[in-house]
Structures are given as structure tokens and as C-alpha cells.
BAMI-964083 format. One record per residue: residue number from 1; x, y, z of N, C-alpha, C, CB in turn; residue in three letters. Coordinates in steps of 0.02 Angstrom, whole numbers, plus 50000, padded with zeros to 5 digits. Glycine has a CB too. Layout:
<atoms>
<atom NUM; <X; Y; Z>; <X; Y; Z>; <X; Y; Z>; <X; Y; Z>; 'ALA'>;
...
</atoms>
This chain:
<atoms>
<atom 1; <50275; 49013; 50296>; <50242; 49058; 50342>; <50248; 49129; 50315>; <50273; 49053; 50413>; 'UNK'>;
<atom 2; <50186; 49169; 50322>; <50198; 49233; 50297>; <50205; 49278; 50339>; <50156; 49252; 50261>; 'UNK'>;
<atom 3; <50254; 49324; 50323>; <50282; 49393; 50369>; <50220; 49426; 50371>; <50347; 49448; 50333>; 'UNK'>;
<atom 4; <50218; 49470; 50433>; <50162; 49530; 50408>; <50206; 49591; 50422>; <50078; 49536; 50458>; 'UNK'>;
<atom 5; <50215; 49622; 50350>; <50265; 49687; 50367>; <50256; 49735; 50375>; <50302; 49704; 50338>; 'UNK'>;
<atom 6; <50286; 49790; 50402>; <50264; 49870; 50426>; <50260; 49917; 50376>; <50313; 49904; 50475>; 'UNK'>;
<atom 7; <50215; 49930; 50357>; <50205; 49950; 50290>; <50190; 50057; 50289>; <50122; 49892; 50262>; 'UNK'>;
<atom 8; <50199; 50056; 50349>; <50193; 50144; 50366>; <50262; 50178; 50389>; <50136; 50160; 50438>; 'UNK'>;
<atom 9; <50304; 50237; 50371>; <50335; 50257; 50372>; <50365; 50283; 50446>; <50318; 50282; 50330>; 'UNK'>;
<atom 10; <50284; 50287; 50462>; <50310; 50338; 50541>; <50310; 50265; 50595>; <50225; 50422; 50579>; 'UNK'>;
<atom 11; <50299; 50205; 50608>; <50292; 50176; 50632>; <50381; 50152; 50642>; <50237; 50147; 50608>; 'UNK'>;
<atom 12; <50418; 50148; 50550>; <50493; 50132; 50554>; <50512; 50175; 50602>; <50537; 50141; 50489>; 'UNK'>;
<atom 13; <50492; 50246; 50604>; <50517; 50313; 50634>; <50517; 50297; 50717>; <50462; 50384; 50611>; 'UNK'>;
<atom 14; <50446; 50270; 50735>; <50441; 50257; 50821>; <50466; 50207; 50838>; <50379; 50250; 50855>; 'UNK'>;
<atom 15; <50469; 50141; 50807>; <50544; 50095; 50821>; <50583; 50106; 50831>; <50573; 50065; 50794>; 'UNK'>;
<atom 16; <50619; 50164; 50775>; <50690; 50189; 50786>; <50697; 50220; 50841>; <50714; 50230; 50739>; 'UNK'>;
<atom 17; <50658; 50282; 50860>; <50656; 50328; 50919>; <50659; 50282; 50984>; <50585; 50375; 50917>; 'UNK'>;
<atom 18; <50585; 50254; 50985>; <50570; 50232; 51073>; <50590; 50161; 51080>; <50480; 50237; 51102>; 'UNK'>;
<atom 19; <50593; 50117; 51035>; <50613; 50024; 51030>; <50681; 50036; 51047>; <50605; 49972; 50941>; 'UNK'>;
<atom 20; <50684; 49959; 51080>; <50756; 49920; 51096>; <50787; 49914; 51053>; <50759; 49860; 51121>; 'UNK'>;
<atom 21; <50845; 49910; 51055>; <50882; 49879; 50983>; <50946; 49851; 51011>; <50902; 49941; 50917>; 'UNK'>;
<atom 22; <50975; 49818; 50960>; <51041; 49763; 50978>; <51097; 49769; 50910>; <51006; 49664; 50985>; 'UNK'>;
<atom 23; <51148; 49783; 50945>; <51201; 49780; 50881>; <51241; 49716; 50864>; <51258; 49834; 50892>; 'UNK'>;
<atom 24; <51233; 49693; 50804>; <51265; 49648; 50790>; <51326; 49630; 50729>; <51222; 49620; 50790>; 'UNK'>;
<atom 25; <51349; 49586; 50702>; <51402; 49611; 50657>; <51347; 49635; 50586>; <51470; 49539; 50640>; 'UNK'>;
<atom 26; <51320; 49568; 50583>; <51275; 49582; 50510>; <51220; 49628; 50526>; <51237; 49510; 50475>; 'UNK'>;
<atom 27; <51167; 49637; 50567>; <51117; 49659; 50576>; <51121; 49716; 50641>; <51075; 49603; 50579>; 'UNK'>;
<atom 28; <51040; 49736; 50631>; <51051; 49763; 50688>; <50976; 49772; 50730>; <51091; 49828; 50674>; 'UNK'>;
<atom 29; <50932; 49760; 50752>; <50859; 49735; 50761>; <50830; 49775; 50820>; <50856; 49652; 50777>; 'UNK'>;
<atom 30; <50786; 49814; 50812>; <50740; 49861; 50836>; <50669; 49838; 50853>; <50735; 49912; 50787>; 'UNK'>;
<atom 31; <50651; 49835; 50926>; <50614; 49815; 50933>; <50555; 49859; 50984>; <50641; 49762; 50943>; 'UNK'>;
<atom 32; <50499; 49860; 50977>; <50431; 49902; 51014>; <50375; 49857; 51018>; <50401; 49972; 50969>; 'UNK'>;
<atom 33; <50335; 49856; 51058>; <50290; 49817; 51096>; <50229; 49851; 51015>; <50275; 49845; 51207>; 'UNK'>;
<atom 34; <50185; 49816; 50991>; <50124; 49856; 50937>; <50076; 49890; 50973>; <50076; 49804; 50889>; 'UNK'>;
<atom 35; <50071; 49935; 50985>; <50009; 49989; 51014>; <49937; 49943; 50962>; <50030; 50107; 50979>; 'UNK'>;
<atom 36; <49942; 49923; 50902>; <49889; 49905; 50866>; <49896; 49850; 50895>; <49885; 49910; 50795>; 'UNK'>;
<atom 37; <49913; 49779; 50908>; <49916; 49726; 50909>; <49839; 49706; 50904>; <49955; 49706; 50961>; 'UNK'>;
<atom 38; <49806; 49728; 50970>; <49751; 49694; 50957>; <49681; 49691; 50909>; <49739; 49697; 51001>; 'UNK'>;
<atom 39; <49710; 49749; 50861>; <49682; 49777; 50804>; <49669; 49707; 50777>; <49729; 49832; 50759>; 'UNK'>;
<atom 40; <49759; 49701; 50745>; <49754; 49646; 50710>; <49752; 49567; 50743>; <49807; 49656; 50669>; 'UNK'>;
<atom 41; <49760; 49569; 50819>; <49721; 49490; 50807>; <49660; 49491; 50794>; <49720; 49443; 50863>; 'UNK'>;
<atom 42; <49622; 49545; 50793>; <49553; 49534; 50777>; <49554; 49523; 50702>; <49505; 49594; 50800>; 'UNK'>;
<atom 43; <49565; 49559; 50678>; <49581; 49539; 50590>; <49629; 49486; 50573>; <49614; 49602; 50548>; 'UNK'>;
<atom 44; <49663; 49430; 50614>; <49700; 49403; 50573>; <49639; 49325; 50603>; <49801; 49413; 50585>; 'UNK'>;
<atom 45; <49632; 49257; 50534>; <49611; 49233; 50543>; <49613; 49181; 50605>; <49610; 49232; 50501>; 'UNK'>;
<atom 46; <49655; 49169; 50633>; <49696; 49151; 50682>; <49672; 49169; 50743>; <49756; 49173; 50673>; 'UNK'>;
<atom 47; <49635; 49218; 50741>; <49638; 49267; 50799>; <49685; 49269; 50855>; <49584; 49262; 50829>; 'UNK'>;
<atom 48; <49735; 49244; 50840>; <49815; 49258; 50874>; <49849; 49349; 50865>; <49880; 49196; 50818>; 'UNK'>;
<atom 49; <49888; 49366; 50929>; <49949; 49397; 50908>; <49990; 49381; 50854>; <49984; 49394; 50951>; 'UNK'>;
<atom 50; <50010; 49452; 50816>; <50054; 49426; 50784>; <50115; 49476; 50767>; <50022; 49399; 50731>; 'UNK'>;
<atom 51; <50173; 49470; 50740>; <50229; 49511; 50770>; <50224; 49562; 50696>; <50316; 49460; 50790>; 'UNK'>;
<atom 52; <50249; 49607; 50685>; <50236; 49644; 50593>; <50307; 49651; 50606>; <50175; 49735; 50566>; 'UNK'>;
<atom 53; <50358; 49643; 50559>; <50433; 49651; 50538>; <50447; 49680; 50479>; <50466; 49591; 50535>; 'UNK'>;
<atom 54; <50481; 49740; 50490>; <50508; 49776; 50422>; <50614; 49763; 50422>; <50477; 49886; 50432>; 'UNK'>;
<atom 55; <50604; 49776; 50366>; <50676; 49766; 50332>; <50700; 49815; 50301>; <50680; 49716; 50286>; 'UNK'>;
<atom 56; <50760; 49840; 50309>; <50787; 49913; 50293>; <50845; 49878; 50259>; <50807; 49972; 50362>; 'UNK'>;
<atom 57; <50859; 49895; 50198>; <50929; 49890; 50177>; <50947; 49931; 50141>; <50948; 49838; 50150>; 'UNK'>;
<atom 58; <51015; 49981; 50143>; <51003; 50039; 50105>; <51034; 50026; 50064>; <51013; 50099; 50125>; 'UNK'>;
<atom 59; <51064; 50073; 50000>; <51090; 50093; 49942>; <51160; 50094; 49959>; <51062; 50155; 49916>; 'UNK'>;
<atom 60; <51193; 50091; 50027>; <51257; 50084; 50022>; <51275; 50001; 50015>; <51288; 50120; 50084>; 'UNK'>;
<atom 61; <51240; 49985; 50029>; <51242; 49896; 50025>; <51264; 49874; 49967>; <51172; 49856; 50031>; 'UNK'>;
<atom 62; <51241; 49901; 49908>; <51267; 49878; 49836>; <51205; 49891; 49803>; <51297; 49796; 49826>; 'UNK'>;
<atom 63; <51189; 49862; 49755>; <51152; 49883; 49683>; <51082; 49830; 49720>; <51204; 49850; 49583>; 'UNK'>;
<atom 64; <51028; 49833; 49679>; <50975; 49797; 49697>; <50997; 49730; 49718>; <50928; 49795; 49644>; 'UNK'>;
<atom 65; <51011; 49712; 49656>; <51015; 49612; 49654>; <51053; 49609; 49737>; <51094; 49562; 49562>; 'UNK'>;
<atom 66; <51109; 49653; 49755>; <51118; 49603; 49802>; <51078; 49652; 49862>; <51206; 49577; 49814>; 'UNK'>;
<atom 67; <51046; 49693; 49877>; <51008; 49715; 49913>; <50950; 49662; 49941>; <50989; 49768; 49879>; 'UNK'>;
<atom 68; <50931; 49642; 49865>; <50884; 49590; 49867>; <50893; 49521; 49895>; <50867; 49581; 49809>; 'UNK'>;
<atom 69; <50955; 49516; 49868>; <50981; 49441; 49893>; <50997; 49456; 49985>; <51073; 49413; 49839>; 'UNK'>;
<atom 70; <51000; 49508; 50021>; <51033; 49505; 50079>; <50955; 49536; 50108>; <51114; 49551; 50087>; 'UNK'>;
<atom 71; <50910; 49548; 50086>; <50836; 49541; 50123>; <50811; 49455; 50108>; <50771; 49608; 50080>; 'UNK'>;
<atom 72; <50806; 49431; 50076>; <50808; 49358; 50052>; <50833; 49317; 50113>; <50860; 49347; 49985>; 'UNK'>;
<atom 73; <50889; 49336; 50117>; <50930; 49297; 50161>; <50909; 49315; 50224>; <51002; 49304; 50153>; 'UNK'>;
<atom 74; <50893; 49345; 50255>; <50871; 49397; 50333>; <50799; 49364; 50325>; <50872; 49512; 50330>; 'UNK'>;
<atom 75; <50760; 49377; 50280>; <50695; 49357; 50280>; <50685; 49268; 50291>; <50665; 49385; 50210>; 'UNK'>;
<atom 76; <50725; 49235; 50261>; <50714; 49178; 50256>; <50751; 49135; 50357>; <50756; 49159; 50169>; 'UNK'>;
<atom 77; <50786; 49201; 50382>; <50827; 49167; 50429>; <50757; 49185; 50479>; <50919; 49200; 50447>; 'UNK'>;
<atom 78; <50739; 49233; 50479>; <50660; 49268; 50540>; <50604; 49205; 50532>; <50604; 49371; 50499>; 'UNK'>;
<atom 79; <50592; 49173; 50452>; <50545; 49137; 50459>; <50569; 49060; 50505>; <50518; 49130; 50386>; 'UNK'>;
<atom 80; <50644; 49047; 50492>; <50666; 48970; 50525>; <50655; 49016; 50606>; <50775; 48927; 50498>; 'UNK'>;
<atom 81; <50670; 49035; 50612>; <50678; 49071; 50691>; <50606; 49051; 50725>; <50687; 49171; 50688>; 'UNK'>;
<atom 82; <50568; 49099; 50684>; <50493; 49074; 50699>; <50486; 49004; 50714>; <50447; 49087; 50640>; 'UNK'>;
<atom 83; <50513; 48972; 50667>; <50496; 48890; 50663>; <50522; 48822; 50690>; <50501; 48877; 50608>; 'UNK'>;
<atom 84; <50573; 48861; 50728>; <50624; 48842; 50770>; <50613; 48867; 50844>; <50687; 48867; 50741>; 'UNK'>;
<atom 85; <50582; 48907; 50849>; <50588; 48943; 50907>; <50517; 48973; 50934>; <50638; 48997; 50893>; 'UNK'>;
<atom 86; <50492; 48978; 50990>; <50438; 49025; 51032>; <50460; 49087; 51034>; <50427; 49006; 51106>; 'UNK'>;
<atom 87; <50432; 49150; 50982>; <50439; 49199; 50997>; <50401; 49239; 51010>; <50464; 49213; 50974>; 'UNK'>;
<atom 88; <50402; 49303; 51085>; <50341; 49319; 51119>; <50315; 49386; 51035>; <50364; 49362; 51225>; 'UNK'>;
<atom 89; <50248; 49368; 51059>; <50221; 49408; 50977>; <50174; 49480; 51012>; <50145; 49336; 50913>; 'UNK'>;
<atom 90; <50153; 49499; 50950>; <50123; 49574; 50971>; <50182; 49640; 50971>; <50091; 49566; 51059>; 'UNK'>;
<atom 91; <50228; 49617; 50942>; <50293; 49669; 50930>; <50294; 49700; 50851>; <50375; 49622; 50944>; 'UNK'>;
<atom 92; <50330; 49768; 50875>; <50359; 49800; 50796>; <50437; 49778; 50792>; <50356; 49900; 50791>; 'UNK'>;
<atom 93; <50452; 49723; 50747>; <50531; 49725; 50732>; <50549; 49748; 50683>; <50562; 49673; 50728>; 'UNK'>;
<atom 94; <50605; 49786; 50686>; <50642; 49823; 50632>; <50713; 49789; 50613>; <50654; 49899; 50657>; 'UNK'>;
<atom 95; <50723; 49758; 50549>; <50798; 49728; 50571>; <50845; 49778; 50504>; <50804; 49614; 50560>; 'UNK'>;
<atom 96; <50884; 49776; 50527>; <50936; 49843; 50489>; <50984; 49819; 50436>; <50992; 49883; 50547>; 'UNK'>;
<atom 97; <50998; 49788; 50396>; <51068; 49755; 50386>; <51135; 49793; 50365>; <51059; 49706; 50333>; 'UNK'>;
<atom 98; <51171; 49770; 50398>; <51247; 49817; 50387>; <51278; 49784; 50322>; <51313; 49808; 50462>; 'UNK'>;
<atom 99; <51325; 49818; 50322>; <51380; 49808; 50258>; <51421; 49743; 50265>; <51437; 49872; 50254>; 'UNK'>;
<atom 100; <51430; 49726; 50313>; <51439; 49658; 50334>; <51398; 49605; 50298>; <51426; 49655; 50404>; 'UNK'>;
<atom 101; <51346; 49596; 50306>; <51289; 49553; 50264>; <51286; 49528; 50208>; <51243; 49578; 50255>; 'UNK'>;
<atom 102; <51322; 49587; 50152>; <51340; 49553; 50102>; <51401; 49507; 50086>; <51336; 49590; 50067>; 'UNK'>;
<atom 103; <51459; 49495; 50122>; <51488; 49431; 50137>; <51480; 49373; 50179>; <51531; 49440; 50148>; 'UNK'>;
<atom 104; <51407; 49376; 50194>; <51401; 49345; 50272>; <51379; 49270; 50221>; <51324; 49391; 50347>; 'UNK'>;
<atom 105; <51352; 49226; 50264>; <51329; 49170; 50226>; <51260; 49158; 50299>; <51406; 49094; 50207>; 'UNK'>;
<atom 106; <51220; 49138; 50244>; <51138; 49125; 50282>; <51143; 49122; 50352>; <51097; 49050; 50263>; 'UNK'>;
<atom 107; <51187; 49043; 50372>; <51204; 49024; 50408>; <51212; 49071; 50468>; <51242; 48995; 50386>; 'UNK'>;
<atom 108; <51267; 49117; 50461>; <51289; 49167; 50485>; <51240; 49231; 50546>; <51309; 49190; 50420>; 'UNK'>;
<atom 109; <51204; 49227; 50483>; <51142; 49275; 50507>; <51102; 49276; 50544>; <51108; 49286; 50478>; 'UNK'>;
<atom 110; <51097; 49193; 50560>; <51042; 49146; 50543>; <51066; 49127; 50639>; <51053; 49071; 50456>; 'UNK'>;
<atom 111; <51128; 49131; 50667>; <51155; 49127; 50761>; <51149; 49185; 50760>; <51237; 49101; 50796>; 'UNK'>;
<atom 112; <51168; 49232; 50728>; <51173; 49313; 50752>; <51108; 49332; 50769>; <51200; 49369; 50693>; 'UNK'>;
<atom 113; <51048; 49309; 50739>; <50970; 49352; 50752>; <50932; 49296; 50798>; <50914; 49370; 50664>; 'UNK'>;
<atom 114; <50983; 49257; 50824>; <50938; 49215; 50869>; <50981; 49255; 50941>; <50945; 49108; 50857>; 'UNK'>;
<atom 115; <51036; 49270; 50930>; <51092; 49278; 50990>; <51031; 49363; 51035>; <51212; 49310; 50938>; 'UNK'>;
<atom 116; <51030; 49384; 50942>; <51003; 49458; 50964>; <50906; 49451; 50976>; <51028; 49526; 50884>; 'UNK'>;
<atom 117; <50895; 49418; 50975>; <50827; 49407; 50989>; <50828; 49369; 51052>; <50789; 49371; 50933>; 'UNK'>;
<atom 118; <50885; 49342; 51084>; <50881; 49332; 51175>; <50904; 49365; 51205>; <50906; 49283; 51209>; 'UNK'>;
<atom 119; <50945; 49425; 51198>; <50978; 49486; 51193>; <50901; 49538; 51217>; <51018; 49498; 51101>; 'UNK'>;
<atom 120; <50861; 49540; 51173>; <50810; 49572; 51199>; <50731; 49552; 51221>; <50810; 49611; 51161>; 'UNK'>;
<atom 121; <50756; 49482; 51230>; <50705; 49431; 51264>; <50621; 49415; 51239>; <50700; 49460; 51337>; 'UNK'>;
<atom 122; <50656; 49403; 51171>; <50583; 49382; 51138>; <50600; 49322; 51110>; <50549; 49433; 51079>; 'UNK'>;
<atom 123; <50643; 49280; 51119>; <50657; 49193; 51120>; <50619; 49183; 51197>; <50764; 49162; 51119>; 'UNK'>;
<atom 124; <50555; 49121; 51187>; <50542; 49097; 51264>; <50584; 49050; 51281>; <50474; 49068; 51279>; 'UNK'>;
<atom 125; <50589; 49010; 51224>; <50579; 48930; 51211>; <50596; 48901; 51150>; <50512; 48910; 51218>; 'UNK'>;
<atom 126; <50663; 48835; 51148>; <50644; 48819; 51079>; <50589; 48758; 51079>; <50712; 48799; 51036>; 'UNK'>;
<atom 127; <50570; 48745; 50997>; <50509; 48731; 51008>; <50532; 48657; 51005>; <50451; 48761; 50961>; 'UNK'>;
<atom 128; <50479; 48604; 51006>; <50507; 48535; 50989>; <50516; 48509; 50952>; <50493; 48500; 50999>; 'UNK'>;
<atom 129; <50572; 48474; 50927>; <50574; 48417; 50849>; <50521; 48376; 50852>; <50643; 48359; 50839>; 'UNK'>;
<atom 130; <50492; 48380; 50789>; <50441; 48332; 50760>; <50486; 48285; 50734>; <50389; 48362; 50705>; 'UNK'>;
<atom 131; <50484; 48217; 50770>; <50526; 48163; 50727>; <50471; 48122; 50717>; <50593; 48122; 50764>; 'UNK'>;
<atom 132; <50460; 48097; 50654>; <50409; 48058; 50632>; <50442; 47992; 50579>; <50355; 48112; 50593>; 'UNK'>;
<atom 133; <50453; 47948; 50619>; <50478; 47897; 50580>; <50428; 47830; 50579>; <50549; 47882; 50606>; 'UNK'>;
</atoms>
């Protein structure tokens, strides 16, 4: 599944300012309703809502590689979330990662951004197992 990410500067800026946010050990997740939303369901093929998520990890975190490896890991835990879970769409999420993150393990990350995503009530529902035997 592909992210659609926030790709404008001042938009990180009005998350930060006017969005919810939740503190957690590894992360920390900022959230605002999209003033554009319905921009882009018109442009997305789907013609669905859809949520845009940016990722902040700074330079105190460590050197690229593991910068990279701890957006990797955050990124890959938002898409199971998605895929696991009903989440209400048409939002700006911002997720933060702390210094914590780089000892964390996937796993880890992976209860923390579900705990903090019912925390600010964009889990409806989980969704159903497909068992196909």
C-alpha cells in the first residue's frame, strides 16, 4: 500500500501548531483533520479519502543509515496498521520519532502507534481475518 506524504513545509508547521498529538515512548503523532481532503479524493483513483503522513526524524537520532532504518521501521508499522485496522481518513498525520526508536524493535512501535492512534480516535475498528483455507 502506498503512503501519500506531506510534501509542504508549512502544512508540518499547522500540524504542529493546531493538531492533536500523543506522547509516546518511541514516537510521538500529530494529528489535523486535511482542509484539502476533498481535493484529493477527487484526484486519487479511488475516489476515496485518503489520510497524507509525514515522518520527521532528526539528526540527533544518529547518522543516516539508522535514521533511515527507524523511518523504515515507523513506515512499515502505519502500513500493517492500515491493514489491520479501520482508520478514519481525510487527516494530516505527523509522526515524530524519539531517541528511544533506535533501540526499539518493530514490534515495539508497531502497540505503541496503535495504543496512540485510539488515544486520538482514528482506530474505528479492527478489520477482519481473511482465513482462506
Amino acid at each position: 500500500m502506498k503512503i501519500t506524504s506531506i510534501k509542504e513545509n508549512y502544512l508540518y508547521k499547522k500540524v504542529y501548531i493546531n493538531g492533536n498529538k500523543v506522547y509516546g515512548k518511541y514516537t510521538i503523532i500529530y494529528t489535523l483533520k486535511d482542509s484539502k481532503a476533498y481535493k484529493f479524493k477527487k484526484e486519487n483513483p479511488g475516489k476515496k479519502y485518503i489520510n497524507r503522513v509525514g515522518l520527521t526524524v532528526t539528526k540527533k537520532i544518529g547518522k543516516s543509515v539508522i535514521r533511515n532504518r527507524v523511518k523504515r521501521i515507523i513506515r512499515a508499522a502505519f502500513v500493517q496498521i492500515e491493514k489491520n485496522y479501520y482508520i478514519k481518513k481525510g487527516n494530516l498525520i505527523v509522526i515524530v520519532a524519539r531517541e528511544e526508536a533506535v533501540e526499539s524493535k518493530s514490534g515495539d512501535i508497531y502497540s505503541e502507534m496503535i495504543k496512540q492512534f485510539s488515544k486520538l480516535a482514528l482506530i474505528e475498528e479492527k478489520r477482519p481475518e481473511n482465513k482462506s483455507n
